[in-house]
C-alpha positions in Angstrom: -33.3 56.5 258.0 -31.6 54.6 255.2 -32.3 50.7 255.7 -29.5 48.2 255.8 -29.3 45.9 252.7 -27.5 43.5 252.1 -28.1 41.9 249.0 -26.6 38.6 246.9 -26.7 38.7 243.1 -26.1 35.0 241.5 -25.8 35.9 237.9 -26.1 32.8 236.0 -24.6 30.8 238.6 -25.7 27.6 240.0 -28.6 25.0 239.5 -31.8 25.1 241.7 -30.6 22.1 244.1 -27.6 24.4 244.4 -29.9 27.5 244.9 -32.2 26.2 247.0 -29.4 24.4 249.3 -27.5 28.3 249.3 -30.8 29.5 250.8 -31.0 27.2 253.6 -27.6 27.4 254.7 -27.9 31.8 254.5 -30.8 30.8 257.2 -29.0 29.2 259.0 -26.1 31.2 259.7 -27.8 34.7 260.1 -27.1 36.7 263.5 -28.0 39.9 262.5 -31.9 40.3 262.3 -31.8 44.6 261.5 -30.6 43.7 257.8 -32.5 43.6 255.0 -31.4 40.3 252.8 -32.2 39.5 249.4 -30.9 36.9 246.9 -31.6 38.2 243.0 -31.9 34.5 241.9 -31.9 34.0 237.6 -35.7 34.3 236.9 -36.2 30.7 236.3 -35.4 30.1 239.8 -37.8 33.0 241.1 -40.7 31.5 242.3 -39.1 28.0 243.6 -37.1 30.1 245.7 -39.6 32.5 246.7 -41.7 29.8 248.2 -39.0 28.1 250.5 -39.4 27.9 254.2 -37.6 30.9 255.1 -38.1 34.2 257.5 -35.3 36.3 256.5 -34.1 36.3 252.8 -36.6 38.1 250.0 -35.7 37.1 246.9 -35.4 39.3 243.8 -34.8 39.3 239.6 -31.7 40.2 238.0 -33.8 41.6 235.0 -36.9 42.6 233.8 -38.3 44.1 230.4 -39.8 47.5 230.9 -42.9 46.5 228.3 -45.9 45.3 229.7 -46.9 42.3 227.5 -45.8 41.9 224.0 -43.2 39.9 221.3 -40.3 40.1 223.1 -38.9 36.2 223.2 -37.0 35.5 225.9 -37.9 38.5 228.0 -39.9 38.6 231.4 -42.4 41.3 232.1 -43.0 43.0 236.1 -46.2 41.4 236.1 -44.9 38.0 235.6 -42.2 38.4 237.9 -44.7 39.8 240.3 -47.6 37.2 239.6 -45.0 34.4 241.3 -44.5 37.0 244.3 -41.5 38.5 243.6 -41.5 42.2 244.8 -38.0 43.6 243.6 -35.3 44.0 240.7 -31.8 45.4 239.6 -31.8 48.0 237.2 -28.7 49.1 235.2 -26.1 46.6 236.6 -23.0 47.1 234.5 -23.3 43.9 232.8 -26.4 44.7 231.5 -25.2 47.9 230.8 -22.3 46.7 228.8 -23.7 43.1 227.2 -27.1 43.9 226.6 -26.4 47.3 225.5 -28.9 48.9 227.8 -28.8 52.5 227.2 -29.5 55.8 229.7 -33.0 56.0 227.8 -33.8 52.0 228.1 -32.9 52.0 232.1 -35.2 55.3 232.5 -37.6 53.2 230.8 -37.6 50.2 233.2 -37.1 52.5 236.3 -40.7 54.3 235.1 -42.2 50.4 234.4 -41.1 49.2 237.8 -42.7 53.1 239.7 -45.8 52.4 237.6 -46.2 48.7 239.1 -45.4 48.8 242.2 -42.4 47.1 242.0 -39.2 48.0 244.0 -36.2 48.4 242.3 -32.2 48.6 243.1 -30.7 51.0 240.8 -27.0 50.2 239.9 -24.0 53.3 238.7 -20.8 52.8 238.7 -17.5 53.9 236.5 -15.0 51.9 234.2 -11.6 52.0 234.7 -10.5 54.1 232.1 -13.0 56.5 233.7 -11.6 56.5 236.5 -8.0 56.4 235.8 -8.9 59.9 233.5 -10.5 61.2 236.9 -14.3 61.6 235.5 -15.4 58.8 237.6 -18.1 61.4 239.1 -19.2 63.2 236.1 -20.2 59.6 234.7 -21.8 58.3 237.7 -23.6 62.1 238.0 -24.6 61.6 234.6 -26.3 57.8 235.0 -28.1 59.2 238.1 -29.7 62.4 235.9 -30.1 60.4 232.6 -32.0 57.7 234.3 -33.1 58.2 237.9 -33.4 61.2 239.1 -36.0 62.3 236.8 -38.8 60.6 239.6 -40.5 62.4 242.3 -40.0 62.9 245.9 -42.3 60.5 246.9 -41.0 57.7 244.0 -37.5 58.1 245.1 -38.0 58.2 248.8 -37.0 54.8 250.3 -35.1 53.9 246.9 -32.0 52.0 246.8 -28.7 53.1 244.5 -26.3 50.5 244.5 -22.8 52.1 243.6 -20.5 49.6 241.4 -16.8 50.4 240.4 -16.8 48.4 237.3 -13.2 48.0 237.8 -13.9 46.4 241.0 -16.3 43.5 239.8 -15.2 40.1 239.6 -11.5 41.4 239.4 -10.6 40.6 242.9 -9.9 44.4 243.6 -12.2 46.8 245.6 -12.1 50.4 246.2 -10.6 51.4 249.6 -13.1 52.8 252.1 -12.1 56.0 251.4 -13.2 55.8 247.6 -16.2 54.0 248.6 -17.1 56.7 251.1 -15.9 59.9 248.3 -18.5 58.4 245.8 -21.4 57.5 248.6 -21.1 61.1 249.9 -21.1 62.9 246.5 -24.7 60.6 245.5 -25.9 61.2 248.9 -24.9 65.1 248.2 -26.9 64.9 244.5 -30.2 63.4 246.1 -29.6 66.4 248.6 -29.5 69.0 245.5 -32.0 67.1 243.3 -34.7 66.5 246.1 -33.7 67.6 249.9 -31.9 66.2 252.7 -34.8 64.4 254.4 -35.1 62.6 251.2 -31.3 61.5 251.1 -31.6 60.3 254.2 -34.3 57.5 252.9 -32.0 56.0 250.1 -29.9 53.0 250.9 -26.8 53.6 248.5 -25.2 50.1 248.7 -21.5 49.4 247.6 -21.0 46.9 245.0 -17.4 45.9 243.8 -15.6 42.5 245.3 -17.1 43.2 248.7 -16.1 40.3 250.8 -15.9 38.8 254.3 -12.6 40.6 254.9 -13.2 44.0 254.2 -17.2 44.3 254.8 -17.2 45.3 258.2 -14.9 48.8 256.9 -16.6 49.6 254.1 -20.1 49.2 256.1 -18.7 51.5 259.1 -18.1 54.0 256.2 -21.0 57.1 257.2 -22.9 56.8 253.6 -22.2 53.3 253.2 -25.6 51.0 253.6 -24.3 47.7 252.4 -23.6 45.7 249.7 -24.3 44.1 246.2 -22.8 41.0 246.5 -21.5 39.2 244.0 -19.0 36.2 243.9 -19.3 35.7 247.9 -22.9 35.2 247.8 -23.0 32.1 246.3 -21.0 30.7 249.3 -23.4 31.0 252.6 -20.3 31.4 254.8 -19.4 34.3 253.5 -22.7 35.7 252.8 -23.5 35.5 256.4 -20.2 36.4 257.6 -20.8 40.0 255.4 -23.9 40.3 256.8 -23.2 40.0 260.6 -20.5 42.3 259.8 -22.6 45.0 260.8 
């Protein structure tokens, strides 16, 4: 069965004192010991936070270049992320996607880098809003999925993790009701089903992403293909972290 993941991404938000003190207080608070937590901390941050005292929250990269080794100033390779034992990343979030310019072909790229080094990966779709107000909204997820992800095998995609982001949704104080939520989880649920099998779609955690908060957590998680969140805003806070979390 699909795990349970909740997951925190900071962006470039806070300093380490800040980090480290976030961290504690998520320790703190948890109730609910069947979820899977992880905090994707800015790299710098990685391995400080990795080696805290701390028995429930992995910790995870927001980015990672899909080369090896090479010229590429600024950039952080798997194996360095790895080397400070971190064991996971995002892939495609839609500011990296928008930003950085990071194309179908560049994601597919990273997705193959992080198969071929062991390295776990959450893969992140989701539709603008004029997308959605035009009604494609599933033709351009379908097409992020096929461009980039679904090219792997059945046994690199078993166990995977999609993370599903309305773009409209992020950092704009306005979610998707449940029942969005649920249409889009079902119809990538469905995909894995038609790409792979229905064993196999019944491995992937497909996350919701999209001003998930303390208030409307516990619907969106009761929601049948909905197995958790990408935080963002609300993780920085451990209150609310925690209270999403315990929400299931």
């Amino acid at each position: 069965m699909a795990q349970k993941i909740v997951a925190g991404n900071w962006k470039m938000n806070l300093s380490l004192s800040e980090g480290v003190k976030l961290v504690n207080g998520i320790e703190s608070k948890i109730d609910s010991t069947d979820v899977r937590i992880i905090v994707f901390t800015p790299s710098l941050f990685a391995h400080p936070i990795s080696q805290l005292n701390k028995k429930d929250t992995e910790v995870g990269v927001q980015n990672f270049n899909e080369n090896e080794a090479g010229a590429f100033t600024g950039e952080i390779s798997i194996n360095q992320v790895k080397s400070v034992g971190v064991n996971i990343g995002l892939i495609g979030h839609s500011e990296r996607r928008l930003y950085f310019n990071e194309s179908h072909s560049v994601l597919k790229a990273k997705v193959d880098a992080a198969i071929g080094n062991g390295f776990e990966f959450i893969f992140c779709c989701g539709e603008p809003l004029d997308v959605r107000e035009a009604n494609q909204e599933f033709s351009y997820v379908k097409r992020q999925l096929d461009e980039s992800l679904f090219h792997l095998t059945d046994a690199q995609i078993k166990g995977g993790t999609i993370a599903y982001e309305p773009v409209w949704a992020i950092g704009t104080g306005k979610t998707a009701t449940t029942e969005q939520a649920e249409e889009m989880h079902k119809a990538i649920r469905t995909w894995i089903v038609e790409h792979y099998s229905e064993e196999i779609a019944e491995t992937v955690s497909i996350l919701y992403g999209g001003s998930c908060n303390p208030k409307n957590a516990e619907e969106l998680f009761a929601c049948p293909n909905v197995d958790g969140g990408l935080i963002g805003g609300a993780s920085l806070n451990p209150e609310d972290f925690c209270a999403i979390i315990n929400s299931f």
